[in-house]
Gaussian input, Z-matrix of N, CA and C with variables (Angstrom, degrees):
# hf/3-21g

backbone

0 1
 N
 C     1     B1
 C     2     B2     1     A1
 N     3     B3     2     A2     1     D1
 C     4     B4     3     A3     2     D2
 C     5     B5     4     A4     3     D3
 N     6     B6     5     A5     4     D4
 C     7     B7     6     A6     5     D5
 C     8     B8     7     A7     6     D6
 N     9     B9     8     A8     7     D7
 C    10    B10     9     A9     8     D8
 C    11    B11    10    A10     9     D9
 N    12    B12    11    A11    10    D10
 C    13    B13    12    A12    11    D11
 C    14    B14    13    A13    12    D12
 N    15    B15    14    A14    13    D13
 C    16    B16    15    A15    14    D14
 C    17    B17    16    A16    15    D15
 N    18    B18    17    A17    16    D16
 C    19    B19    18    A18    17    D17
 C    20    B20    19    A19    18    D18
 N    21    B21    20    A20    19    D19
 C    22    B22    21    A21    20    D20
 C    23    B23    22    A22    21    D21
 N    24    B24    23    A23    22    D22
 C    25    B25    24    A24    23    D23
 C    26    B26    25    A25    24    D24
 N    27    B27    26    A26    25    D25
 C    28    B28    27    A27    26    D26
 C    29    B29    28    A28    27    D27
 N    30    B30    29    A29    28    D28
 C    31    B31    30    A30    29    D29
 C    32    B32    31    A31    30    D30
 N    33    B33    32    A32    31    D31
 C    34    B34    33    A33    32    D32
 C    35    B35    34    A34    33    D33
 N    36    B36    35    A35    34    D34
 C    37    B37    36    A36    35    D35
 C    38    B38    37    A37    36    D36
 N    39    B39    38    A38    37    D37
 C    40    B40    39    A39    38    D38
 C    41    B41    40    A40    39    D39
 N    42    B42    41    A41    40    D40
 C    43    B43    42    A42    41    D41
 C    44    B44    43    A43    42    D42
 N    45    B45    44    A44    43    D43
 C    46    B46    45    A45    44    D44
 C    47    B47    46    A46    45    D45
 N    48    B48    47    A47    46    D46
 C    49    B49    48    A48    47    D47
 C    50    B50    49    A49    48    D48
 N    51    B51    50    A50    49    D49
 C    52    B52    51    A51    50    D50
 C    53    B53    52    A52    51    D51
 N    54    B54    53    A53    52    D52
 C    55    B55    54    A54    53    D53
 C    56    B56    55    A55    54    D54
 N    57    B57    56    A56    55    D55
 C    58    B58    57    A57    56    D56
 C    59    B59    58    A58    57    D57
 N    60    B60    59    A59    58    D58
 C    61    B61    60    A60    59    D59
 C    62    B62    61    A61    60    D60
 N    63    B63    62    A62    61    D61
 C    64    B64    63    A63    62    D62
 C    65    B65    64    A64    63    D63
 N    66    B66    65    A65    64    D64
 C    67    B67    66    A66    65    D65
 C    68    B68    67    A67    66    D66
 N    69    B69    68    A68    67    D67
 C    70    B70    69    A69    68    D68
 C    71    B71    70    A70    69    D69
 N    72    B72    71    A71    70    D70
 C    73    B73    72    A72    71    D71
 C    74    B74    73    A73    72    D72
 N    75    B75    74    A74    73    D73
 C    76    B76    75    A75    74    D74
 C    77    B77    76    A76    75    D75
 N    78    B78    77    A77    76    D76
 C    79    B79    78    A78    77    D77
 C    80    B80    79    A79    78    D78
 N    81    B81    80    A80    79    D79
 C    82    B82    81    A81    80    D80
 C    83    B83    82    A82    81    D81
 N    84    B84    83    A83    82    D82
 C    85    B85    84    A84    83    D83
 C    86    B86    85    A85    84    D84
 N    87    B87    86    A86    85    D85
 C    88    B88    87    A87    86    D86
 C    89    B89    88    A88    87    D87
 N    90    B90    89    A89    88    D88
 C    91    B91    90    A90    89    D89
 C    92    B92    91    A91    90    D90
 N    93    B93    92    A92    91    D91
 C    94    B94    93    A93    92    D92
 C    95    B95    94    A94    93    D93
 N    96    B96    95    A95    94    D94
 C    97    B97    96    A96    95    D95
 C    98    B98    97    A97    96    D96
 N    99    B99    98    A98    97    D97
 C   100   B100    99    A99    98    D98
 C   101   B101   100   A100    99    D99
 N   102   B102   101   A101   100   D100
 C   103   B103   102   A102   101   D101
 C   104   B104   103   A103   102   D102
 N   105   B105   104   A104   103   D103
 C   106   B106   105   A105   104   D104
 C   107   B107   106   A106   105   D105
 N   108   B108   107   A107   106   D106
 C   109   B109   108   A108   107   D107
 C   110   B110   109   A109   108   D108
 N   111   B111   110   A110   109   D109
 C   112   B112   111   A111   110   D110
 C   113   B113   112   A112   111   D111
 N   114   B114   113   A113   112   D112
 C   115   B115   114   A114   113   D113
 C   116   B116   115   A115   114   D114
 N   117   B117   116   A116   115   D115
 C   118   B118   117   A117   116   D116
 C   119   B119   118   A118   117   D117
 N   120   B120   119   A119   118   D118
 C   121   B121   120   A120   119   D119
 C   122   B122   121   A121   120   D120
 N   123   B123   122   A122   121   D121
 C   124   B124   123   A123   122   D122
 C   125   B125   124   A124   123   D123
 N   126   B126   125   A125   124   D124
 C   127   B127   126   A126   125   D125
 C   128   B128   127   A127   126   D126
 N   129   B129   128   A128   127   D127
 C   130   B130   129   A129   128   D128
 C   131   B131   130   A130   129   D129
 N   132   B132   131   A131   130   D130
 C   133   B133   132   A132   131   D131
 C   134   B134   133   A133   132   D132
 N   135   B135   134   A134   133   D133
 C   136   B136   135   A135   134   D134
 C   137   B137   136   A136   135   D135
 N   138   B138   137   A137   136   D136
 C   139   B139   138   A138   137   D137
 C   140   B140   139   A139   138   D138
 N   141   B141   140   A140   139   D139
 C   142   B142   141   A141   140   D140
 C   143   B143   142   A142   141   D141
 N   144   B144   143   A143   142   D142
 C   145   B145   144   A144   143   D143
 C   146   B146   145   A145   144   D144
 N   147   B147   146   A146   145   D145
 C   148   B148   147   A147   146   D146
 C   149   B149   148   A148   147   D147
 N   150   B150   149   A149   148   D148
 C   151   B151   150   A150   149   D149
 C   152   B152   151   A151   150   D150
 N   153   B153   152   A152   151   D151
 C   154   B154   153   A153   152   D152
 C   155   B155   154   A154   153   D153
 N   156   B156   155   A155   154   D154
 C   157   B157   156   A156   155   D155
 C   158   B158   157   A157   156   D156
 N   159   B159   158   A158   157   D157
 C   160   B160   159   A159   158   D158
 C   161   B161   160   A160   159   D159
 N   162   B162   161   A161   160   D160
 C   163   B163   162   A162   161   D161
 C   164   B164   163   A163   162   D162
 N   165   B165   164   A164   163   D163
 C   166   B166   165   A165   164   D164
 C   167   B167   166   A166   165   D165
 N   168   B168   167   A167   166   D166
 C   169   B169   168   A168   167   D167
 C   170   B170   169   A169   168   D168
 N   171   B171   170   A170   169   D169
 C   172   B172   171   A171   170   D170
 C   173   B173   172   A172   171   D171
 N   174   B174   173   A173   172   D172
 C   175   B175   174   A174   173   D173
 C   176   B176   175   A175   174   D174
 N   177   B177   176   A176   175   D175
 C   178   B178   177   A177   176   D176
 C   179   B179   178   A178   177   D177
 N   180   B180   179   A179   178   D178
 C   181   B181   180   A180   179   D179
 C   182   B182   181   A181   180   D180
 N   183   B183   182   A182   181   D181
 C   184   B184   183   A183   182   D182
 C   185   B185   184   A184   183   D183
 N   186   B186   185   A185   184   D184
 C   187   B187   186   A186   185   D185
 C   188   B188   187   A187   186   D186
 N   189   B189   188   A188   187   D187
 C   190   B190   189   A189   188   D188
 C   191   B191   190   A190   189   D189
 N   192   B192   191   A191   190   D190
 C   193   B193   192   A192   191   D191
 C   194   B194   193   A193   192   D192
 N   195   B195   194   A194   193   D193
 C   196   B196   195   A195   194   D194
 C   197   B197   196   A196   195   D195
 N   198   B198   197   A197   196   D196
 C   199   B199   198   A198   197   D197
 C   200   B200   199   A199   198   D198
 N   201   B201   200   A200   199   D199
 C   202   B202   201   A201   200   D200
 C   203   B203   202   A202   201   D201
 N   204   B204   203   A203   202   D202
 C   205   B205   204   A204   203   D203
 C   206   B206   205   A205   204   D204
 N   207   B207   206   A206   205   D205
 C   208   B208   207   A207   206   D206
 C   209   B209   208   A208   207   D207
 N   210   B210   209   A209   208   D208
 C   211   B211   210   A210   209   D209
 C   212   B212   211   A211   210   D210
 N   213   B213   212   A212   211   D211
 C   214   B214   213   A213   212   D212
 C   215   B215   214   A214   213   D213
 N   216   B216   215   A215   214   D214
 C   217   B217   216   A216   215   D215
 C   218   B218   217   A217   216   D216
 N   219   B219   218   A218   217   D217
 C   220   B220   219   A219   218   D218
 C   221   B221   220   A220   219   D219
 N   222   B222   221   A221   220   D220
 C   223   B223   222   A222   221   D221
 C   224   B224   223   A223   222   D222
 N   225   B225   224   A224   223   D223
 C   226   B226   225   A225   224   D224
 C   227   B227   226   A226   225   D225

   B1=1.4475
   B2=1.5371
   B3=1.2651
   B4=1.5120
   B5=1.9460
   B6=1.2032
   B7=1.8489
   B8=1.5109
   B9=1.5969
   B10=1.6561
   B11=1.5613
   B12=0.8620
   B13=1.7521
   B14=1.8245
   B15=1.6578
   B16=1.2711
   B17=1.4543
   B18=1.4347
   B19=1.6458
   B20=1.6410
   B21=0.8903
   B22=1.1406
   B23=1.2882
   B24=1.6647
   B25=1.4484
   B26=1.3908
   B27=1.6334
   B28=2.0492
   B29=1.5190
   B30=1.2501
   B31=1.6642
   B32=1.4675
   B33=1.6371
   B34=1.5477
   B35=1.3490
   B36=1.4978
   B37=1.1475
   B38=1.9519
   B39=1.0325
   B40=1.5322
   B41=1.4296
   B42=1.7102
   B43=1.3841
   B44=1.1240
   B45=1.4032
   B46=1.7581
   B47=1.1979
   B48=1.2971
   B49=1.6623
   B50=1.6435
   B51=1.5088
   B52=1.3950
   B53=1.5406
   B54=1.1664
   B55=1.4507
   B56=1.2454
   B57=1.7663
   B58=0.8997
   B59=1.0427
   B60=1.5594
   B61=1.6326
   B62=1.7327
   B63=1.5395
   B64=1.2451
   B65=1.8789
   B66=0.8918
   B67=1.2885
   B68=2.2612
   B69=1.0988
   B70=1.7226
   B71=1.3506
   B72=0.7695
   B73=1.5447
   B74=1.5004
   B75=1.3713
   B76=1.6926
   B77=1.3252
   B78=1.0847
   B79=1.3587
   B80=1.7810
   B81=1.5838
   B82=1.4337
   B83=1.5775
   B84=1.4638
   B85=1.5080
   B86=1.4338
   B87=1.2826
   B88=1.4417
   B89=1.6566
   B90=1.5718
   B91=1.3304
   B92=1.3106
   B93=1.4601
   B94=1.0071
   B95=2.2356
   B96=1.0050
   B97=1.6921
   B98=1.2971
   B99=1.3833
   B100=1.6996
   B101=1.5931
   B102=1.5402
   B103=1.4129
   B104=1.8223
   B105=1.3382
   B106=1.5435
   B107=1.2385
   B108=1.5326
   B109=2.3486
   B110=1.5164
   B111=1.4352
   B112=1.4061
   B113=1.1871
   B114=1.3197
   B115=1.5952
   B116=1.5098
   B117=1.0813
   B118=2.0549
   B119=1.4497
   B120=1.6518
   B121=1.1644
   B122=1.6592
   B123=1.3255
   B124=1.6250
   B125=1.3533
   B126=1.4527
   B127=1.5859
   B128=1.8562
   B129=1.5765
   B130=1.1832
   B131=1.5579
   B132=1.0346
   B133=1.4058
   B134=1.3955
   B135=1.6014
   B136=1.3024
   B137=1.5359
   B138=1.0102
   B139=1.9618
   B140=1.4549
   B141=1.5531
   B142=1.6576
   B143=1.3005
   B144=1.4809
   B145=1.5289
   B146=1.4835
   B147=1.4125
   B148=1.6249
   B149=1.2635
   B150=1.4888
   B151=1.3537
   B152=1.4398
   B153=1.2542
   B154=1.9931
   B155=1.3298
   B156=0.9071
   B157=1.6141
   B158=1.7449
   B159=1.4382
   B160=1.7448
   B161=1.4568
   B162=1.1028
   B163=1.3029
   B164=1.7569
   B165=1.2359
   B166=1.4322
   B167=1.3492
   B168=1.4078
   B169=1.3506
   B170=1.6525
   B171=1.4407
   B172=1.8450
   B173=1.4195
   B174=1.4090
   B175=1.9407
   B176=1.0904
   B177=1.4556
   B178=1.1703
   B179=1.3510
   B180=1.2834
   B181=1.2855
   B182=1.6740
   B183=1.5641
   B184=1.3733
   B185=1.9665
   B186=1.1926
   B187=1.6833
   B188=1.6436
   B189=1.6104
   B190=1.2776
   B191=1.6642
   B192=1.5195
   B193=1.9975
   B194=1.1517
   B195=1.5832
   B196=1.3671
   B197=2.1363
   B198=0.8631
   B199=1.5934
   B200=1.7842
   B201=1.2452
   B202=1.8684
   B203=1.4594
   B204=1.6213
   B205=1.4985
   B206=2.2267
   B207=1.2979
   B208=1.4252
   B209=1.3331
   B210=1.3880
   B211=1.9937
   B212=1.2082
   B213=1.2673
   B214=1.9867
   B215=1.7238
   B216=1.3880
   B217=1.9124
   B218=1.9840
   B219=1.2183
   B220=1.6193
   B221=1.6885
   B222=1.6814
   B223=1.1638
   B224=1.9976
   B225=1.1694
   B226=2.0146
   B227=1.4408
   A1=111.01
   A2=108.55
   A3=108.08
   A4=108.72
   A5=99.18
   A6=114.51
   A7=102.02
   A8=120.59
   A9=126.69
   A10=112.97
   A11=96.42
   A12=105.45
   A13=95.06
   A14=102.84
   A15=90.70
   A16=154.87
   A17=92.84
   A18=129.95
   A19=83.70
   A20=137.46
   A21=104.88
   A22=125.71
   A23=111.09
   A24=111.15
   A25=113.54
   A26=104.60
   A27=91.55
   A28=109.06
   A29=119.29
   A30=104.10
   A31=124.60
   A32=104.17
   A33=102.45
   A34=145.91
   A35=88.31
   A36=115.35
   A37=109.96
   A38=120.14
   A39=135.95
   A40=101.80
   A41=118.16
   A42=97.18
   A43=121.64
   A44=106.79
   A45=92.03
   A46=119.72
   A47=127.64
   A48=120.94
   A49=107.22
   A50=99.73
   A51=95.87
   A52=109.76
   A53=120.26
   A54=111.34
   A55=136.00
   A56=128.45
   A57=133.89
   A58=123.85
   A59=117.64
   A60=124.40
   A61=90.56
   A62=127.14
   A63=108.95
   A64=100.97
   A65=94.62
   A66=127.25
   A67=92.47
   A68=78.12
   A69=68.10
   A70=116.56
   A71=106.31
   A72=125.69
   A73=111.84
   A74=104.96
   A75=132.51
   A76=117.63
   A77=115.13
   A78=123.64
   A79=107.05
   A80=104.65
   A81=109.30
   A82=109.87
   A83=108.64
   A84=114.86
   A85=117.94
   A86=114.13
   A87=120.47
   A88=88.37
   A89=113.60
   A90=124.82
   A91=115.26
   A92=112.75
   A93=132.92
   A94=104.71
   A95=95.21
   A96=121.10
   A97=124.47
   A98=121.64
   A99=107.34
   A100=93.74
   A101=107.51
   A102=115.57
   A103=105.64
   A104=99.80
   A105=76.26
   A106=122.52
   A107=106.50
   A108=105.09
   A109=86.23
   A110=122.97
   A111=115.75
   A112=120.45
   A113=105.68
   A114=118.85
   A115=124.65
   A116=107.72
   A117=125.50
   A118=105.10
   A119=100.76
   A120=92.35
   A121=131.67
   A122=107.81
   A123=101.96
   A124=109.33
   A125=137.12
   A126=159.37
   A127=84.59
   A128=118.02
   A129=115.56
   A130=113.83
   A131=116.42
   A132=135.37
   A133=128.98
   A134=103.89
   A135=124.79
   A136=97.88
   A137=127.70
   A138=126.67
   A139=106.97
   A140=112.55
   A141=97.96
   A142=102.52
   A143=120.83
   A144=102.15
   A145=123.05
   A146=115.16
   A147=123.77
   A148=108.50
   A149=145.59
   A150=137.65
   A151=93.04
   A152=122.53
   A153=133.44
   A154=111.76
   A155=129.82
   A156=129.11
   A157=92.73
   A158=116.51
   A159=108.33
   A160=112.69
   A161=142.30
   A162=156.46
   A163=94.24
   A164=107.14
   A165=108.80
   A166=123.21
   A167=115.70
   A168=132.54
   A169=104.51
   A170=107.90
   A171=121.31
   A172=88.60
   A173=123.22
   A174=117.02
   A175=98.54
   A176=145.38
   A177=143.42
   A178=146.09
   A179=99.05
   A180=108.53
   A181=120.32
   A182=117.35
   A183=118.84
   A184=76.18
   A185=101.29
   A186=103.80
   A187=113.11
   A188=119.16
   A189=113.89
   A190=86.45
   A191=96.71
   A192=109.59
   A193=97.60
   A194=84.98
   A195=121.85
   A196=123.55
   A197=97.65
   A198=95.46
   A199=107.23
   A200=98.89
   A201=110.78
   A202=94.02
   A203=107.27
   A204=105.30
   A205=87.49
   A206=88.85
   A207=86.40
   A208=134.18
   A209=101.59
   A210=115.08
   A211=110.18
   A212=100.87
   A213=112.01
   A214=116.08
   A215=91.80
   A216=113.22
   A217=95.09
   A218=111.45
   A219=90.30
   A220=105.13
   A221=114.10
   A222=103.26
   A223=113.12
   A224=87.49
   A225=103.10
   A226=117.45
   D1=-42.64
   D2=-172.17
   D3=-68.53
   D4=-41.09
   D5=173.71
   D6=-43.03
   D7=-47.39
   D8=178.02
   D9=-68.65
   D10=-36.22
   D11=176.59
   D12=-56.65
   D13=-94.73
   D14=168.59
   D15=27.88
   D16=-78.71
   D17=-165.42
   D18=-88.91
   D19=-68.33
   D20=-163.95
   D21=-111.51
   D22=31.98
   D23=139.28
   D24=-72.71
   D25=-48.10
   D26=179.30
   D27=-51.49
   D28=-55.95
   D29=167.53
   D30=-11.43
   D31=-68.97
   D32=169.67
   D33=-60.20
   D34=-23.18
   D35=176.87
   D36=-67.28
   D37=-57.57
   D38=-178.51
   D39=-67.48
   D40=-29.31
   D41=175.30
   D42=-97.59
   D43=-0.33
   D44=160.01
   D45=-82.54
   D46=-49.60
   D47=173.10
   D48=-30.97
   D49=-63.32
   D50=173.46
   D51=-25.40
   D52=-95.67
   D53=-166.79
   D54=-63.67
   D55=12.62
   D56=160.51
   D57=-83.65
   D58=-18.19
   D59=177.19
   D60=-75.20
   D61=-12.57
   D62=-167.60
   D63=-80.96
   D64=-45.83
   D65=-160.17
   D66=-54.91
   D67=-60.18
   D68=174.40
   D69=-105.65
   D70=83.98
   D71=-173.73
   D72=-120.87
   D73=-37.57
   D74=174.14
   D75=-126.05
   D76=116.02
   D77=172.19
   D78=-88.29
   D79=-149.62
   D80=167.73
   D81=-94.48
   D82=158.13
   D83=164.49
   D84=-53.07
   D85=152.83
   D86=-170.29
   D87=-100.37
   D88=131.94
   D89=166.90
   D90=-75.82
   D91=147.64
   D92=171.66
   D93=45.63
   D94=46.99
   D95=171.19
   D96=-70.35
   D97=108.19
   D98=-165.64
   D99=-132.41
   D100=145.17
   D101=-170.07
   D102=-130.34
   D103=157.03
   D104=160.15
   D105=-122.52
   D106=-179.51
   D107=-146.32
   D108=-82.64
   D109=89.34
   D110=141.07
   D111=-132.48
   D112=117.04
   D113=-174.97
   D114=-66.26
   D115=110.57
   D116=-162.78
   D117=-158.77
   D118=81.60
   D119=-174.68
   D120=-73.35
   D121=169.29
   D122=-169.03
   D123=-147.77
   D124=119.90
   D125=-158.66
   D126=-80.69
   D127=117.04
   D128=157.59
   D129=-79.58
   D130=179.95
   D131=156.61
   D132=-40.61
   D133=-47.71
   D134=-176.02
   D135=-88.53
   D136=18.23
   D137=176.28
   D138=68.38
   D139=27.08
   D140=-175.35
   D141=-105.68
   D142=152.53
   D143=164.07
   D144=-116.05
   D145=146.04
   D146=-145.70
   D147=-124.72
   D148=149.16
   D149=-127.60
   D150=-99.81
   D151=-29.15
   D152=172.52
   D153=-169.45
   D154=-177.93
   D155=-135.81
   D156=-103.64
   D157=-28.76
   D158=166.14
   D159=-64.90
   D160=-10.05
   D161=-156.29
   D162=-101.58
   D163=-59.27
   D164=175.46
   D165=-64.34
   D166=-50.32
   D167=165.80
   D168=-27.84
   D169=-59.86
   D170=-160.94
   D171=-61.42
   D172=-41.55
   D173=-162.85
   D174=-80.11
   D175=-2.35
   D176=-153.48
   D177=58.54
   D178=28.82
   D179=-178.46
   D180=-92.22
   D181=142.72
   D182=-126.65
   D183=-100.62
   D184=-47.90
   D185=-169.16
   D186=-122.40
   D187=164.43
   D188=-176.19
   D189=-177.17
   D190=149.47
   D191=151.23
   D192=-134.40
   D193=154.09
   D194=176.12
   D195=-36.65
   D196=132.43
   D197=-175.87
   D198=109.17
   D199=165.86
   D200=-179.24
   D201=-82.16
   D202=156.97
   D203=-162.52
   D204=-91.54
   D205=160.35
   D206=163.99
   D207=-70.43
   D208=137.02
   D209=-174.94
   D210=-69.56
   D211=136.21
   D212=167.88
   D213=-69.77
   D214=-31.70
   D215=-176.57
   D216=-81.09
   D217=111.70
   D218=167.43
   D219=-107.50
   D220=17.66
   D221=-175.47
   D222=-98.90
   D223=52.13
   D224=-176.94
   D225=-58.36

């Protein structure tokens, strides 16, 4: 009984981190944010994809890699 206890406090435990990395992932937009037009795209955090990584930066997004994020539609 006590082993079940346990187990699924770490459960809770892992799922909150889990969703706090979600949670700040995005902050607020950066005001008055200016980038320049070079297109390099970059996969945010939030699964969006953003024209280069100052672009993301301005929406507030905390993290991103390189490349367009993957499509839900694979019929392109």
């Amino acid at each position: 009984m006590k082993a079940l206890i346990i187990v699924a406090f770490l459960l809770t435990v892992v799922k909150s981190d889990c969703c706090k990395k979600e949670n700040n992932c995005k902050g607020e937009p950066v005001k008055d944010c200016v980038c320049i037009q070079i297109y390099k795209t970059v996969c945010g955090c939030d699964g969006k994809t953003y024209g280069n990584n100052c672009v993301a930066r301005c929406e507030g997004v905390k993290e991103w890699k390189e490349g367009e994020c993957p499509s839900l539609n694979n019929n392109r």
